[in-house]
C-alpha positions as CSV (number, residue, x, y, z in Angstrom):
1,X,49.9,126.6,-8.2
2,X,49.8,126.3,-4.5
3,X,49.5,129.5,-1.9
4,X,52.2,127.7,0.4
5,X,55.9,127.2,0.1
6,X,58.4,125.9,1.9
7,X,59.4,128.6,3.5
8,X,55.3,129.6,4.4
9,X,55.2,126.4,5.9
10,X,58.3,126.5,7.9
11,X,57.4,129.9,9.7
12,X,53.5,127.9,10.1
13,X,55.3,125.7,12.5
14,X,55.9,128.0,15.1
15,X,52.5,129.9,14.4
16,X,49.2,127.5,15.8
17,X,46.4,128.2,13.4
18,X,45.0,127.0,10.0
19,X,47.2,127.3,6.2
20,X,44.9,126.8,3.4
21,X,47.5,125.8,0.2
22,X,43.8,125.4,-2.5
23,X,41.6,122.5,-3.4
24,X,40.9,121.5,-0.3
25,X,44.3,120.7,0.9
26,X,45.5,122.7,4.4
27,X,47.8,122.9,7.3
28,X,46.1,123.0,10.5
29,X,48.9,123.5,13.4
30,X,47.8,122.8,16.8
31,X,48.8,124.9,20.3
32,X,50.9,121.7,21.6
33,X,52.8,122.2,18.4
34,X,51.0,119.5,16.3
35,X,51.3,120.1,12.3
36,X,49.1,117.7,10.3
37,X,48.1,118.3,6.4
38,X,44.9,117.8,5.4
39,X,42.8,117.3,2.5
40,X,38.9,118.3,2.5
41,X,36.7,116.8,-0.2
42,X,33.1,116.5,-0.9
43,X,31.8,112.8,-1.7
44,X,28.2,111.9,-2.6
45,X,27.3,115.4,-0.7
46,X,29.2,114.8,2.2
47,X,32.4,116.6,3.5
48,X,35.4,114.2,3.8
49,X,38.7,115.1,5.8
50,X,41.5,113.2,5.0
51,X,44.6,113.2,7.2
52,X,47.8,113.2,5.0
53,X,50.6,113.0,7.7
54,X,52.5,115.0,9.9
55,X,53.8,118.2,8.3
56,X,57.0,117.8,10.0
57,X,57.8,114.9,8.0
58,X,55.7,115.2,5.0
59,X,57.1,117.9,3.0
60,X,54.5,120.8,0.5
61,X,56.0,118.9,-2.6
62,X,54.4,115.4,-1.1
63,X,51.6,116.8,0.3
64,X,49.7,118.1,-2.8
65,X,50.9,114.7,-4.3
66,X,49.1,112.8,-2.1
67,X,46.7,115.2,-2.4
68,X,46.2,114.8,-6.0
69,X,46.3,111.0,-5.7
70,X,43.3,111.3,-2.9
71,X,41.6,113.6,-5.1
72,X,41.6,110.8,-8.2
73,X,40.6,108.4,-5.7
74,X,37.3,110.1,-4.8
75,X,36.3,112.2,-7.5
76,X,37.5,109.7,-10.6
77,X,37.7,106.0,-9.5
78,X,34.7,107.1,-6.9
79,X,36.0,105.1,-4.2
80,X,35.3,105.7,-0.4
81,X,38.8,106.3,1.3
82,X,37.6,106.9,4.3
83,X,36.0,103.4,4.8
84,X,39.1,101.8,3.1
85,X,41.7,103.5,6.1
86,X,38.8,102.5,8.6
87,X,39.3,98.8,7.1
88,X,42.9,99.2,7.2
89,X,43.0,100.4,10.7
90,X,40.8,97.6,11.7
91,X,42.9,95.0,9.8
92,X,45.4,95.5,12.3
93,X,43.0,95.6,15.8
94,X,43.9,92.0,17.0
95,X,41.6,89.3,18.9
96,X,44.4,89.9,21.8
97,X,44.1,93.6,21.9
98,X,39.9,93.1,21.3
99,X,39.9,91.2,24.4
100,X,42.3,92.9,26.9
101,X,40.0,96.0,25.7
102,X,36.9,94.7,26.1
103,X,38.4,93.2,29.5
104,X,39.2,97.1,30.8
105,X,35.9,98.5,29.8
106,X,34.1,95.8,31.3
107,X,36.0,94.5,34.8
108,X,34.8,97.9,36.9
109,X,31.2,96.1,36.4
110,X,31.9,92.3,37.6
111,X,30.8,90.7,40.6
112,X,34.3,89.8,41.9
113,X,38.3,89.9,41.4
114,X,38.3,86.3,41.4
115,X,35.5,86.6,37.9
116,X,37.5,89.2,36.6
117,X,40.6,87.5,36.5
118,X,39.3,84.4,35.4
119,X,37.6,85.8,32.8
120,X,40.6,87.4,30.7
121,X,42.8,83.9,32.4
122,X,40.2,81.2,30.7
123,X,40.9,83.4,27.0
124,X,45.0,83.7,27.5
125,X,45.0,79.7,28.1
126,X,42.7,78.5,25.6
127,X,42.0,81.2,22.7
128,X,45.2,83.0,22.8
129,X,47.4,80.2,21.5
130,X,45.0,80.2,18.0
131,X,43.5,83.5,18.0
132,X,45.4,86.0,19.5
133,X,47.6,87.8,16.9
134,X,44.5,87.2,14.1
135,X,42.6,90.2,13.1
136,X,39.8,90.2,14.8
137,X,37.9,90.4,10.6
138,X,39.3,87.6,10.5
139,X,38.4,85.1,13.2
140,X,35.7,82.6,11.8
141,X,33.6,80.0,13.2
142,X,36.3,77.4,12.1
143,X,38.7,79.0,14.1
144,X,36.5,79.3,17.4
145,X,35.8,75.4,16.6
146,X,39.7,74.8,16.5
147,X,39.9,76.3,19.7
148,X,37.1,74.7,21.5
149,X,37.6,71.1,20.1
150,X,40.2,69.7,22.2
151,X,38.3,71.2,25.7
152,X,34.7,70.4,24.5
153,X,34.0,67.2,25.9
154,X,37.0,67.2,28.6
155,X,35.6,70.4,30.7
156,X,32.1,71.4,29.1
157,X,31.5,74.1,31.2
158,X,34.5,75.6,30.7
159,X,34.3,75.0,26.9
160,X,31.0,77.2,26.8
161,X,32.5,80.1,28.9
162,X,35.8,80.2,26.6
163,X,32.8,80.1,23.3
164,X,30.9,82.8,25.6
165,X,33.8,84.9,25.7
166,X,35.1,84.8,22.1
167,X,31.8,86.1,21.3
168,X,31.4,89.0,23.6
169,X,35.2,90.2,22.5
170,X,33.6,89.5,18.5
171,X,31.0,91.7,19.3
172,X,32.8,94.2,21.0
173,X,35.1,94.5,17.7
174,X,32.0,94.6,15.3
175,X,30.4,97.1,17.6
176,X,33.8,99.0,17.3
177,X,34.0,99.1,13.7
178,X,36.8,96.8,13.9
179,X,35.2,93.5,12.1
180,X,32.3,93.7,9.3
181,X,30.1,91.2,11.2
182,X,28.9,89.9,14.8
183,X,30.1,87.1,16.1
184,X,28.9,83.6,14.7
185,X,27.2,83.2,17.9
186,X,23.5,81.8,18.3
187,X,21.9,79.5,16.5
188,X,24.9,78.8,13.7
189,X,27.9,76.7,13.9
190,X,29.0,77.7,17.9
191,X,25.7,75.6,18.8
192,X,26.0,72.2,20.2
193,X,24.7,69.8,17.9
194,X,26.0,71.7,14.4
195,X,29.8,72.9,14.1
196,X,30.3,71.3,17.4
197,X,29.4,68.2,18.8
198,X,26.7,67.9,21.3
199,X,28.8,68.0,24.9
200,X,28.3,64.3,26.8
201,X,26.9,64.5,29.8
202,X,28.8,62.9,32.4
203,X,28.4,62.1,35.8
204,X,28.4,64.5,38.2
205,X,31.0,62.3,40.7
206,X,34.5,62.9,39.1
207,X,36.4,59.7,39.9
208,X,38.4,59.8,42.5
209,X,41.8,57.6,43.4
210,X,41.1,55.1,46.2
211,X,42.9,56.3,49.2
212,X,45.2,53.2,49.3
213,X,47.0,54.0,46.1
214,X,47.5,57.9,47.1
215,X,51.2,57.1,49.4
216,X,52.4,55.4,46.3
217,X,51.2,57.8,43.8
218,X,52.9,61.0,45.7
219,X,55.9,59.3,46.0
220,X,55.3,59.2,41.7
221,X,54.4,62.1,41.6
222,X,57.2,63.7,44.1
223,X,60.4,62.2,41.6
224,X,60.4,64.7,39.0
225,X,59.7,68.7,40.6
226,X,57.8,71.2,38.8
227,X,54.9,73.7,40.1
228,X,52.0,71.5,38.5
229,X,53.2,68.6,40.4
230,X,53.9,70.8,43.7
231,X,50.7,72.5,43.0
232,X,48.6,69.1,43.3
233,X,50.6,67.5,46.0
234,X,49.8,70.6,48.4
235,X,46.1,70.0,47.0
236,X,46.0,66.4,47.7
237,X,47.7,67.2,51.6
238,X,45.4,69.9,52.1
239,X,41.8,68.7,51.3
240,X,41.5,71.9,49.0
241,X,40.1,72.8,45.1
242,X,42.5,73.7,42.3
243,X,41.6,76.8,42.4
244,X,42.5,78.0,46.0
245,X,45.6,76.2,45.2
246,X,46.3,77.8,41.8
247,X,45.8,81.5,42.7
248,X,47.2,80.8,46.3
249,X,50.3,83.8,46.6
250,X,52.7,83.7,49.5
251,X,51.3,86.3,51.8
252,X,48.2,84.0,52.4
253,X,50.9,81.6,54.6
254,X,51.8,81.7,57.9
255,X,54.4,79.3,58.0
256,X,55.5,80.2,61.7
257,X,51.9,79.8,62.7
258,X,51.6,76.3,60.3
259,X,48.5,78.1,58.8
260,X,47.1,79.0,55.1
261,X,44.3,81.6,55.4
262,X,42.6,81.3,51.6
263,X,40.7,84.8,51.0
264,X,37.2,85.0,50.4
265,X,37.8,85.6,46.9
266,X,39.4,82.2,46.0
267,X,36.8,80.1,47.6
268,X,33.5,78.6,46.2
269,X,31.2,79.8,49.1
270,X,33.1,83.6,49.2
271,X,34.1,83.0,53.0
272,X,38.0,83.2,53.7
273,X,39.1,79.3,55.1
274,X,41.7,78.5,57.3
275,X,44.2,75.4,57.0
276,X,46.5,73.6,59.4
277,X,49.7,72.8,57.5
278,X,51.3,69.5,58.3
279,X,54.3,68.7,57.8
280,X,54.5,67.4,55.0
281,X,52.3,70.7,53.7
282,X,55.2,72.5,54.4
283,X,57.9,70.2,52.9
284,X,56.0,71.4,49.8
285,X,56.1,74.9,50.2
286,X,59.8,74.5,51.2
287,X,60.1,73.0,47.6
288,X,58.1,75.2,45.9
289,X,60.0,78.5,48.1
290,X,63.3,77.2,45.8
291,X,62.1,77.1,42.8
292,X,60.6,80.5,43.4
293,X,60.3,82.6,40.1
294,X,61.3,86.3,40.7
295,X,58.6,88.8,40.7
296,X,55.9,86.0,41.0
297,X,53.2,86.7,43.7
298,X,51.6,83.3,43.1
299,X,53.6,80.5,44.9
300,X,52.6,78.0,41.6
301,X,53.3,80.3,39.0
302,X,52.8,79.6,35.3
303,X,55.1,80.0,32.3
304,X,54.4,83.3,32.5
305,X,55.0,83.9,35.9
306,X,51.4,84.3,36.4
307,X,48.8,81.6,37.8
308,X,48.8,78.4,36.0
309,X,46.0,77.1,34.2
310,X,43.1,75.5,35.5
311,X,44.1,72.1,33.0
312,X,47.6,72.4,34.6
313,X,46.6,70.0,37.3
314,X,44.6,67.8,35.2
315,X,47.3,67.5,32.7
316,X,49.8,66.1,35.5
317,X,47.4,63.2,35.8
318,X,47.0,62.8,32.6
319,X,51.3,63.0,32.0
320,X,51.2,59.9,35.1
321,X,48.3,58.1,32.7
322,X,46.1,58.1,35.7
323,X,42.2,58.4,34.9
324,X,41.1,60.2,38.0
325,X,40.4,63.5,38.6
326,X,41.3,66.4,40.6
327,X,38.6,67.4,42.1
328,X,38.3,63.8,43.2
329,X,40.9,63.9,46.0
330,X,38.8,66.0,48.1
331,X,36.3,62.7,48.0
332,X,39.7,60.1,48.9
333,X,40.7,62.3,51.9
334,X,37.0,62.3,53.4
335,X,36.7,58.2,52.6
336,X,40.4,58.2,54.4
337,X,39.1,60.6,57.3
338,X,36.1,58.8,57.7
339,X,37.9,54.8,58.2
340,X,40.8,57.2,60.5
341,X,37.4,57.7,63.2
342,X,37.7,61.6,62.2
343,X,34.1,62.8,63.2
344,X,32.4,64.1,59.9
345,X,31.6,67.6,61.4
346,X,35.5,67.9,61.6
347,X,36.0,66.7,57.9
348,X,33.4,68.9,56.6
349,X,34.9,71.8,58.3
350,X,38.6,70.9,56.6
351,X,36.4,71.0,53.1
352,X,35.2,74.1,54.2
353,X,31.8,72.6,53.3
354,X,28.9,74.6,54.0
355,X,26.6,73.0,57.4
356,X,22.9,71.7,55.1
357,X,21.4,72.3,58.7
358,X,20.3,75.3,59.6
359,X,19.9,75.2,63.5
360,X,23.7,73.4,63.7
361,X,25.1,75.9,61.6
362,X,24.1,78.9,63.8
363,X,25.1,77.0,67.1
364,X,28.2,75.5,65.5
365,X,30.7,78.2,65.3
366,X,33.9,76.2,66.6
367,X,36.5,76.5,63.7
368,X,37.9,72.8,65.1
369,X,41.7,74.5,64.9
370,X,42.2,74.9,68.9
371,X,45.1,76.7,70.0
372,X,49.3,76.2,70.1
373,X,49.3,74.6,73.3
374,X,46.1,72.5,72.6
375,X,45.8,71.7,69.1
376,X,42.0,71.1,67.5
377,X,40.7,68.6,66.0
378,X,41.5,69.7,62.5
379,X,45.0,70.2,62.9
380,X,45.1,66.5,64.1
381,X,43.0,65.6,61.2
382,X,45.7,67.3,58.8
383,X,48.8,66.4,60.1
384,X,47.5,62.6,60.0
385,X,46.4,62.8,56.4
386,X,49.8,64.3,55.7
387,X,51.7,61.3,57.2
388,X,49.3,58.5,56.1
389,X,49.8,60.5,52.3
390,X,53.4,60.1,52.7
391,X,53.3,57.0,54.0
392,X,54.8,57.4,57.8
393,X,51.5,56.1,59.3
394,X,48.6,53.3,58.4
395,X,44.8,54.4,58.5
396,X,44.7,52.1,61.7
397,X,47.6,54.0,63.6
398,X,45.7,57.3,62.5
399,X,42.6,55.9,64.1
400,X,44.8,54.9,67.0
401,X,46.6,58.4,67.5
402,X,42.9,60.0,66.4
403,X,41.4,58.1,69.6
């Protein structure tokens, strides 16, 4: 028979301290007015505490049977119930909840915002979908294949970060206790060549549409409205990458001024960029302004409200059945620029392009904008690629207003 009884363990509630009821099973009651019942054991030498349950819903009568249950476990069917909760517990860590931890431990360490976000961004678009409510026990190679197939080929690099990154939250689970092995990283299945295909190297010029056919494809492009399609028509007007447009939020336009400033954090070379809008830059943001989603700090949001993926805009070309690339209108507006008579130091200051020579670059320092009452050459350069996109003006009246 037990030294407790209901009525000991009622007044215990009230008292902090420790109620031993024999065998190893005991009341502990904390000073924030915690009561939890425990069971102390001895297995293979070593002392095992066992948590039963809170004492304010577990009653003395289903203590000690718990108790005598644990008891069987260890000292009968010799069976380690520690490491069995620890399984149990891990069972129910998911790859979602590996990563977004892995994601706070490590973000105070990486070299930017723009790498932070990106990092947990590339997981929630491409792993998530598959992964994200398994077990983290549970993900296999086969699974990380699954994931990576359908991006492999189409963006390589990305394909490797998103592999990368599966990993390091694998890792971060085993290293946790919360999966049995490491990740099936290295030299097994994840490798190019074995469970996946070796990647195809492609040319390093993404195709790009001819500058003729861009009028026609944003008026295409303009008939059915959504924020992908907004998203790459403001790209295409603007000379800028998916990126600066993706994570672009509405405090970084100045639509009195007709200006985008881009924050060093969104561009490729770290330096904040400055864009002329044209007009027909703006019809776009006037578009996008209302279809607006509540709450959303990113002018293109996602489904979630959040920036859209990096395929978003790749997938809109793909929806029209066009074979270019995104990155490729960047190359159409300086082929455009260049037949307009725009001079190329004016071009590769819209591309924000970084001078190759090092005397010009510390002697240019003109930004090409001008001021309100004297426009630069840049803003010329924008507002006639915006008309020529929409089709108000021909190359040759560009070149004529240009001159």
């Amino acid at each position: 028979m037990g030294k407790l009884s209901a009525v000991a363990v009622k007044a215990a509630l009230a008292n902090p301290g420790t109620y031993q009821d024999g065998d190893g099973l005991f009341l502990k009651v904390d000073k924030r007015g915690g009561a939890y019942w425990n069971l102390r054991l001895q297995r293979d030498g070593k002392r095992q505490d066992l948590g039963l349950g809170s004492a304010k819903l577990v009653t003395l009568a289903e203590a000690r049977e718990k108790a005598a249950e644990m008891r069987k476990a260890v000292k009968v069917e010799k069976r380690d119930v520690l490491t069995e909760r620890k399984d149990e517990a891990a069972a129910k860590v998911t790859f979602r909840e590996a990563a977004t931890q892995y994601h706070s431990d490590n973000e105070a360490g990486w070299k930017s915002d723009v790498y932070t976000r990106q990092w947990l961004a590339s997981l929630e678009n491409y792993a998530f979908p598959n992964l994200g409510d398994m077990p983290t026990g549970s993900v296999t190679a086969a699974d990380i294949i699954e994931v990576l197939t359908p991006i492999w080929q189409e963006i390589p690099e990305t394909a490797r970060q998103v592999r990368n990154r599966i990993c390091a939250v694998l890792d971060y689970a085993h290293a946790k206790g919360w999966r049995s092995t490491e990740a099936p990283s290295g030299n097994s299945s994840l490798k190019a060549g074995r469970g996946l295909p070796r990647q195809v190297k492609k040319p390093q010029n993404r195709k790009a549409m001819p500058y003729v056919a861009i009028p026609s494809f944003l008026t295409a492009l303009r008939r059915k409205p959504s924020f992908g399609r907004f998203a790459l028509d403001l790209l295409i007007l603007t000379g800028t990458r998916s990126q600066e447009v993706r994570l672009a939020t509405w405090d970084e336009f100045d639509l009195e001024e007709r200006l985008w400033t881009i924050p060093a954090e969104h561009m490729k070379r770290s330096k904040a960029h400055v864009v002329p809008l044209s007009e027909a830059a703006l019809g776009v943001l006037a578009k996008a302004d209302a279809f607006r989603v509540e709450g959303a700090e990113v002018v293109f949001s996602g489904a979630t409200g959040k920036a859209m993926s990096d395929m978003t805009l790749l997938k809109v070309l793909r929806d029209m059945q066009e074979p270019f690339h995104v990155h490729g209108f960047r190359s159409a507006f300086t082929d455009w620029a260049a037949n307009a008579g725009f001079p190329n130091a004016v071009v590769e200051a819209a591309l924000a392009h970084k001078t190759p020579d090092a005397v010009q670059a510390a002697y240019r320092r003109t930004t090409y904008l001008g001021t309100e009452e004297d426009p630069g050459m840049r803003v010329k350069l924008m507002e006639a690629w915006g008309a020529y996109c929409s089709g108000s003006v021909t190359v040759s009246e560009a070149l004529k207003a240009n001159v």
